[in-house]
VEXMI-698663 format. One record per residue (C-alpha): residue number from 1; residue in three letters; x negated, y, z negated. Coordinates in nm, 3 decimals. Example, Ala and Ser with C-alpha at 12.3 -4.5 7.8 and 13.67 -1.06 7.14 Angstrom:
# VEXMI-698663
+-----+-----+---------+---------+---------+
:   k :   r :       u :       v :       w :
+-----+-----+---------+---------+---------+
:   1 : ALA :  -1.230 :  -0.450 :  -0.780 :
:   2 : SER :  -1.367 :  -0.106 :  -0.714 :
+-----+-----+---------+---------+---------+
# end
This chain:
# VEXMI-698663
+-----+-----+---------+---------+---------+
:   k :   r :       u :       v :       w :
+-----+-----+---------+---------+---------+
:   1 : UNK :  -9.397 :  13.026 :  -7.798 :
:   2 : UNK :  -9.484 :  13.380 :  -7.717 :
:   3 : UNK :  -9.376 :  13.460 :  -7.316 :
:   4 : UNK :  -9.663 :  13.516 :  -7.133 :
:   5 : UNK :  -9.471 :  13.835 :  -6.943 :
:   6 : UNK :  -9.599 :  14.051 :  -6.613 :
:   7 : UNK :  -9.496 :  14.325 :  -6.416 :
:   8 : UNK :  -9.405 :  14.391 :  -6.054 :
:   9 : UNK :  -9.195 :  14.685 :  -5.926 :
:  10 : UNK :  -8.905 :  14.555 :  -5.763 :
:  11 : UNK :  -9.078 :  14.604 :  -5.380 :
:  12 : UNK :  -9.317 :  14.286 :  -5.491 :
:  13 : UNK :  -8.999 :  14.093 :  -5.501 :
:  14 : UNK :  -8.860 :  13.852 :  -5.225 :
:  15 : UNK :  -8.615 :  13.653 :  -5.193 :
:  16 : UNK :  -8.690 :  13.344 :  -5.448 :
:  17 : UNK :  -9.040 :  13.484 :  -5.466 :
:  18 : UNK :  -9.258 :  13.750 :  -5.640 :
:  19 : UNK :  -9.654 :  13.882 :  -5.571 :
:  20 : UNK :  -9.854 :  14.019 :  -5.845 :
:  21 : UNK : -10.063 :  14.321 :  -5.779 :
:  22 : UNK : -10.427 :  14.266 :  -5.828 :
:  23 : UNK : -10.451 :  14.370 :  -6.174 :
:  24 : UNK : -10.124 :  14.175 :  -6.322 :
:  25 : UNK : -10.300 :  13.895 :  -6.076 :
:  26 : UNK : -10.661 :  13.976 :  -6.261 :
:  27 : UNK : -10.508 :  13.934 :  -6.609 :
:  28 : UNK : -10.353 :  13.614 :  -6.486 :
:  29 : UNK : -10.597 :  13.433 :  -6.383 :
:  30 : UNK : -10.922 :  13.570 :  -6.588 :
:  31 : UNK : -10.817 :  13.657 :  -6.909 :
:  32 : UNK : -10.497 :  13.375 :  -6.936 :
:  33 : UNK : -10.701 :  13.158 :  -6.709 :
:  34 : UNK : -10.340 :  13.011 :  -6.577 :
:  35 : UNK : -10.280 :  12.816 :  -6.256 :
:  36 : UNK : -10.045 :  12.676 :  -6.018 :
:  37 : UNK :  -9.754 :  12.526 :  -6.195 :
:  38 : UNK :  -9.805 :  12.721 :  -6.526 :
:  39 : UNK :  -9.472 :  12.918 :  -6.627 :
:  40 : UNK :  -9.489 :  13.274 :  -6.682 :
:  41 : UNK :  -9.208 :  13.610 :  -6.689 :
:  42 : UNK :  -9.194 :  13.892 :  -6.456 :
:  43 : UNK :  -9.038 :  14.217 :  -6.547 :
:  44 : UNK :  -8.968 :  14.459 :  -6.284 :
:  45 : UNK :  -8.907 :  14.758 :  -6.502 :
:  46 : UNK :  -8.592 :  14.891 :  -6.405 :
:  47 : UNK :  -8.427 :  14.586 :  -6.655 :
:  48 : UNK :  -8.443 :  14.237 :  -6.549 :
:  49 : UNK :  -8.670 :  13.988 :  -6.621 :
:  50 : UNK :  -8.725 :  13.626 :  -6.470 :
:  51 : UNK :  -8.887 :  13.264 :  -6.521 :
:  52 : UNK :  -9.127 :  13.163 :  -6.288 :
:  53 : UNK :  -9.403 :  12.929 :  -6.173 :
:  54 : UNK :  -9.695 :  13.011 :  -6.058 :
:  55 : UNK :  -9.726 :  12.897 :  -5.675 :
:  56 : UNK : -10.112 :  13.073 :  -5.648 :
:  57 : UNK : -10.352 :  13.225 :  -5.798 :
:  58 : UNK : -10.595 :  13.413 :  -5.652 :
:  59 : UNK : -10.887 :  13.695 :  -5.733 :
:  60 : UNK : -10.655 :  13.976 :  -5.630 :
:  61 : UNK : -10.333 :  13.858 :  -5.554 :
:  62 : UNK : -10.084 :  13.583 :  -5.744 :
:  63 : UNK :  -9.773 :  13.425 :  -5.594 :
:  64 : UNK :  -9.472 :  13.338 :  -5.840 :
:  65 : UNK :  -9.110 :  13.127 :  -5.770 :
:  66 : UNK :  -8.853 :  13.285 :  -5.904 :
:  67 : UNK :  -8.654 :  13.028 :  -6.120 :
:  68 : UNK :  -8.385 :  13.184 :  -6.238 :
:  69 : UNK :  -8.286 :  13.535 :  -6.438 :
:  70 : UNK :  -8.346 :  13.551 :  -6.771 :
:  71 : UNK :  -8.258 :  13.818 :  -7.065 :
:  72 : UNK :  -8.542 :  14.027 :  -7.173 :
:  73 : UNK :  -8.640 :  13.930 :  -7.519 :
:  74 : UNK :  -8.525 :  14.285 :  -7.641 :
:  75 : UNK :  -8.274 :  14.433 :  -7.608 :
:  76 : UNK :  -8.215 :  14.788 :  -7.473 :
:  77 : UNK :  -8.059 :  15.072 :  -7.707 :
:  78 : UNK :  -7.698 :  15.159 :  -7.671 :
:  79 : UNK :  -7.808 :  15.511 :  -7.665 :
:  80 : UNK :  -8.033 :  15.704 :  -7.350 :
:  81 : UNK :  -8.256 :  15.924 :  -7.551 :
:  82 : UNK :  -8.495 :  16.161 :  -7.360 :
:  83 : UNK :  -8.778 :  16.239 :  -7.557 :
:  84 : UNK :  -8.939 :  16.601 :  -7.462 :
:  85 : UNK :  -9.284 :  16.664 :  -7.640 :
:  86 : UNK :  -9.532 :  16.965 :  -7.626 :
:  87 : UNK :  -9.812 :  16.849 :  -7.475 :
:  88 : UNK : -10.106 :  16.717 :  -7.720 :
:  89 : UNK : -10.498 :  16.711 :  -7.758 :
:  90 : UNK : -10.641 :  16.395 :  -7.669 :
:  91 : UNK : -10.487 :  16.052 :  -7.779 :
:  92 : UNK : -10.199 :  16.220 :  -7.924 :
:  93 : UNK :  -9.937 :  16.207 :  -7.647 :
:  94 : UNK : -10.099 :  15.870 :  -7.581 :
:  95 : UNK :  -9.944 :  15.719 :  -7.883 :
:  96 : UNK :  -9.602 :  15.931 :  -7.886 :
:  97 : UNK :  -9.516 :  15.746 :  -7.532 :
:  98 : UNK :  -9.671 :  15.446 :  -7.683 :
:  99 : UNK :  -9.475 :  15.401 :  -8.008 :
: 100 : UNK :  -9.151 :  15.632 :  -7.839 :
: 101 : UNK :  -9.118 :  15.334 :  -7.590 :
: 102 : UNK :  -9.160 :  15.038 :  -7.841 :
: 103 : UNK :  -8.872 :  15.234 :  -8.062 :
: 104 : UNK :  -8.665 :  15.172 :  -7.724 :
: 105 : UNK :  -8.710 :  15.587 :  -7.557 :
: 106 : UNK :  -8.582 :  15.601 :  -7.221 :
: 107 : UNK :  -8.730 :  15.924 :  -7.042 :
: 108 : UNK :  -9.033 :  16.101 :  -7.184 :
: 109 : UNK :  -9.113 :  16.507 :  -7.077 :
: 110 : UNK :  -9.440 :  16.650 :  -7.167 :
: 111 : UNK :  -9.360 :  17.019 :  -7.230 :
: 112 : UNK :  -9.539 :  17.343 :  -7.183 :
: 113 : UNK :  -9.465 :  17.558 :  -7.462 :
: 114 : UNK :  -9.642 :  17.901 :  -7.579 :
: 115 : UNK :  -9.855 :  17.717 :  -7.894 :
: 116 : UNK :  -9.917 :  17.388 :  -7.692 :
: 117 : UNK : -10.205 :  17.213 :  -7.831 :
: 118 : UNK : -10.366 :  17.172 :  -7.422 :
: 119 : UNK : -10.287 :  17.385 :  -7.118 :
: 120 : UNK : -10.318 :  17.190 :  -6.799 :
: 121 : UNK : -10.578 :  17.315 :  -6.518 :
: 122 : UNK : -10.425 :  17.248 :  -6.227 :
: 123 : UNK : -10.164 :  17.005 :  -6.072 :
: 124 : UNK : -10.446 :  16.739 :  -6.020 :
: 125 : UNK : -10.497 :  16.758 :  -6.435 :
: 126 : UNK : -10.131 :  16.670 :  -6.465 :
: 127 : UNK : -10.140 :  16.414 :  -6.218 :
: 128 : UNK : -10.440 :  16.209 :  -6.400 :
: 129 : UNK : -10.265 :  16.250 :  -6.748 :
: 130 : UNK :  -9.922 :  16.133 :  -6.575 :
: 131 : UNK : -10.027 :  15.819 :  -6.408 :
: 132 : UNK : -10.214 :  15.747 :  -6.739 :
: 133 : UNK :  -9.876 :  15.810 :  -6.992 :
: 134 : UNK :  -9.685 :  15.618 :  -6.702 :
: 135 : UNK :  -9.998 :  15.306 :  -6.764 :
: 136 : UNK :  -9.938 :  15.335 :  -7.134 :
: 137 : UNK :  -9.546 :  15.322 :  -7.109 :
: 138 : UNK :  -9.553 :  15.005 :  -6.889 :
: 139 : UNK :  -9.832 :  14.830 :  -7.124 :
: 140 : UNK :  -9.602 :  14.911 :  -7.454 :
: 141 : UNK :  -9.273 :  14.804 :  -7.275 :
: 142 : UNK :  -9.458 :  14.458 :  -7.164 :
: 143 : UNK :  -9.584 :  14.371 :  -7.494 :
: 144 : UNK :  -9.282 :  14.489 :  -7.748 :
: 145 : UNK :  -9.030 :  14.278 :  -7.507 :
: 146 : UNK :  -8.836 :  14.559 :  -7.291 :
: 147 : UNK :  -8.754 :  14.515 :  -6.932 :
: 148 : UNK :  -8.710 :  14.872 :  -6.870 :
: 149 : UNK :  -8.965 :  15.101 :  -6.850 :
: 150 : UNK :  -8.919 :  15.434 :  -6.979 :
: 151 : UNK :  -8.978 :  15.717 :  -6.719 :
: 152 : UNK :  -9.220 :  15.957 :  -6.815 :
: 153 : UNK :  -9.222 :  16.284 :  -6.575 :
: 154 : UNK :  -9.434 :  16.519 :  -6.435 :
: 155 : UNK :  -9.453 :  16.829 :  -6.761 :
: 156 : UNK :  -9.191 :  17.077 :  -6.726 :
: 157 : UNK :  -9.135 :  17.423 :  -6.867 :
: 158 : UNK :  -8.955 :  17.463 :  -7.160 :
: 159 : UNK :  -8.712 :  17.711 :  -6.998 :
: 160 : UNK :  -8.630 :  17.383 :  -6.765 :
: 161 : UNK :  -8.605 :  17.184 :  -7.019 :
: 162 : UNK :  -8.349 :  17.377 :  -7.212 :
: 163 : UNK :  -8.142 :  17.457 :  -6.943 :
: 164 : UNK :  -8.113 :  17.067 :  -6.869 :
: 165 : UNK :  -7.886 :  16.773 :  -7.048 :
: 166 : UNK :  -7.621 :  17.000 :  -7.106 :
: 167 : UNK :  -7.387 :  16.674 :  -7.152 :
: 168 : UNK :  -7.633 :  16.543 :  -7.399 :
: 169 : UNK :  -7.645 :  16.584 :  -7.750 :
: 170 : UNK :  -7.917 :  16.848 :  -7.800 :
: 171 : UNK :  -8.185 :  16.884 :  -8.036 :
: 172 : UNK :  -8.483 :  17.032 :  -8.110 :
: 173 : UNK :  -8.691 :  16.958 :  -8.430 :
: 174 : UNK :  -8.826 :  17.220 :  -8.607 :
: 175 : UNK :  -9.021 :  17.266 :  -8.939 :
: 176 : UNK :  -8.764 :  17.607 :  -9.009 :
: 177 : UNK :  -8.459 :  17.701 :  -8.994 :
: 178 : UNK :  -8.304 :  17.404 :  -8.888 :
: 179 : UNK :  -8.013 :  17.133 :  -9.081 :
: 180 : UNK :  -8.057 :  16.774 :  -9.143 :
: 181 : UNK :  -7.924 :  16.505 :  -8.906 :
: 182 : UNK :  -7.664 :  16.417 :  -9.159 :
: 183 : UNK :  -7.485 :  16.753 :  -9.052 :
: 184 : UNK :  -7.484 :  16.687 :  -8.691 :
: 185 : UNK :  -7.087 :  16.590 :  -8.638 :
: 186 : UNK :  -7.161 :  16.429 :  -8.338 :
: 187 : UNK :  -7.033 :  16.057 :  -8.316 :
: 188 : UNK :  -7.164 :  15.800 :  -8.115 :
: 189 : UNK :  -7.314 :  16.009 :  -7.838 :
: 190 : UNK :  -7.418 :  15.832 :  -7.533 :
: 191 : UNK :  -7.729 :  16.052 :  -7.430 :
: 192 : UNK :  -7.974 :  16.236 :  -7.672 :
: 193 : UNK :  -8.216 :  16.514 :  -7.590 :
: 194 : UNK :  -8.469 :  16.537 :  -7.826 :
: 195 : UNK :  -8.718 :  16.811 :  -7.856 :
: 196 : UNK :  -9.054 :  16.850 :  -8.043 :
: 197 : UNK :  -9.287 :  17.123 :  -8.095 :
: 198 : UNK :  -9.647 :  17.117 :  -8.121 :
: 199 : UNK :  -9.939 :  17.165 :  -8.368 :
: 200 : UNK :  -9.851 :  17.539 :  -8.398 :
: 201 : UNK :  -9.478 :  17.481 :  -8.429 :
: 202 : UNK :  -9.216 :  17.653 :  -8.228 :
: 203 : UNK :  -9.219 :  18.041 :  -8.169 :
: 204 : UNK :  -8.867 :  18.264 :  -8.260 :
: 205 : UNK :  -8.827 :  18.341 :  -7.924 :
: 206 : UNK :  -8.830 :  17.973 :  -7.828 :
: 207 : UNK :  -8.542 :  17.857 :  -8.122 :
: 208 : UNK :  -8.341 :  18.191 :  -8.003 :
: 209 : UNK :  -8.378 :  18.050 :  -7.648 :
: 210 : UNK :  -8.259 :  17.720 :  -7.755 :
: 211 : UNK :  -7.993 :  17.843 :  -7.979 :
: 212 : UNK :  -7.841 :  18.008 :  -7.666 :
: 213 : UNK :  -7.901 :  17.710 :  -7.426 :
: 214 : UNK :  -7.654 :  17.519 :  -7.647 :
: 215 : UNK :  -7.902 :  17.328 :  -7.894 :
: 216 : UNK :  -7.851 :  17.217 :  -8.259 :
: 217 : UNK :  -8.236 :  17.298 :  -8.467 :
: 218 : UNK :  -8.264 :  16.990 :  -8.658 :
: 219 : UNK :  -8.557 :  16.984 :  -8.958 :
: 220 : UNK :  -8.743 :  16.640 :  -9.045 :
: 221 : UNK :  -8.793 :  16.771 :  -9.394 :
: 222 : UNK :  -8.993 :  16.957 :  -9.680 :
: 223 : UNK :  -9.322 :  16.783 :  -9.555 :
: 224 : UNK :  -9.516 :  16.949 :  -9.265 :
: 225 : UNK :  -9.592 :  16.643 :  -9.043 :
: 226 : UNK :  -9.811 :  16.597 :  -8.723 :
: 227 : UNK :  -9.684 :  16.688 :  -8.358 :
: 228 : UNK :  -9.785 :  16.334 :  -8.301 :
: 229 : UNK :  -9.584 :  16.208 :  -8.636 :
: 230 : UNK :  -9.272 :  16.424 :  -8.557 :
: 231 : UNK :  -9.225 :  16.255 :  -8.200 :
: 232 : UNK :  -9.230 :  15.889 :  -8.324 :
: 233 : UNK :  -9.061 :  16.002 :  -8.658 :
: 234 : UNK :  -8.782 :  16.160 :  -8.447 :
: 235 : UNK :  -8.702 :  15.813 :  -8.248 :
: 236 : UNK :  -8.691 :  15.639 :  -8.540 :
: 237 : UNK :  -8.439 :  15.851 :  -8.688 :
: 238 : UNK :  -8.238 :  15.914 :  -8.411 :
: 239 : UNK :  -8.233 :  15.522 :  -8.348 :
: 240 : UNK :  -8.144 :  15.439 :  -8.736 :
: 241 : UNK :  -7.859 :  15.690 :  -8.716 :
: 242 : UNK :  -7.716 :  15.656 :  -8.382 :
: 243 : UNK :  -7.900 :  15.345 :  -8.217 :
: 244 : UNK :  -7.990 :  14.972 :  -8.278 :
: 245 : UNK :  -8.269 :  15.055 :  -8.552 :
: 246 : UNK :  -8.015 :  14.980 :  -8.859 :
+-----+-----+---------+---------+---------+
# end
């Protein structure tokens, strides 16, 4: 049977006791159409999960007791891997965080860089597109089995980014100039940094600037793929050849 799972930050927890905010509680009780007694999971993001049964139910608000602590029903990578992406037109960043999270991503930066498909207005237009990459994060974790949700940050410079993770492995993806994986003599790192370029690629100055900052160029290929292909490609590599995707 397929666990009927829900979130709550760890604040909505007490004691032997949990309270569903009023959308988790919405979801509950409208679209499950559960009720007292019924037994449900609660994730609280930052990795554990428990069994519980539902005590109330109400329009905005549901009360849980906390059985006991359970495993999540996937399991985390052995590797951290921070996914940086240039930020993306649209739905496109929408489904990197979606599909980087179900392939088991644990940080996600959105990156201004000089051929960035959008350029954000103000620090209200990053704030909207945050909380909704943070909504999208915590809906993919809950349905593909994770306990953890991946943190996705406010977007950051490149120059930041570059000059962060130094004890990381460090790569950037790039359609030139770059070496296959298979080169990287790196074994069994414990954190990756993993950059990748927009639509219009990467400029020279921005590979020179990595270069110096300490980063390996990595190339996917021949084939000129998507911004939005690249990111998900890229966790699914780096998983195969370091992770738990084998």
């Amino acid at each position: 049977m397929t666990r009927r799972r829900f979130f709550a930050p760890p604040s909505a927890f007490h004691q032997n006791t949990v309270r569903l905010a009023s959308d988790e509680a919405k979801h509950l009780r409208e679209a499950l159409r559960l009720k007292p007694g019924d037994e449900v999971f609660v994730f609280d993001g930052a990795g554990n999960e428990f069994r519980c049964s539902i005590t109330q139910a109400k329009r905005d608000e549901a009360t849980l007791e906390i059985i006991e602590a359970v495993p999540s029903p996937a399991p985390e990578s052995p590797i951290n891997i921070t996914l940086a992406v240039a930020l993306l037109k649209g739905e496109k960043f929408d489904l990197v965080v979606q599909k980087a999270t179900e392939l088991g991503v644990t940080e996600i930066i959105p990156v201004m860089t000089r051929h960035a498909d959008i350029h954000l207005r103000d620090a209200s237009d990053a704030e909207k597109r945050v909380m909704r990459w943070r909504r999208i994060a915590l809906e993919a974790a809950k349905q593909c089995g994770r306990a953890k949700t991946p943190e996705v940050f406010e977007p950051q410079s490149l120059g930041t980014v570059l000059e962060a993770d130094v004890d990381s492995l460090r790569l950037l993806f790039s359609e030139r100039g770059g070496e296959s994986i298979n080169s990287i003599k790196e074994t069994n790192p414990s954190t990756i940094a993993a950059l990748v370029g927009s639509e219009g690629g990467w400029s020279d100055d921005e590979i020179d600037g990595a270069k110096l900052q300490g980063w390996k160029i990595v190339t996917l290929g021949g084939r000129i793929l998507r911004a939005e292909t690249a990111g998900i490609a890229v966790m699914a590599l780096l998983q195969n050849h370091y992770g738990d995707l084998r």
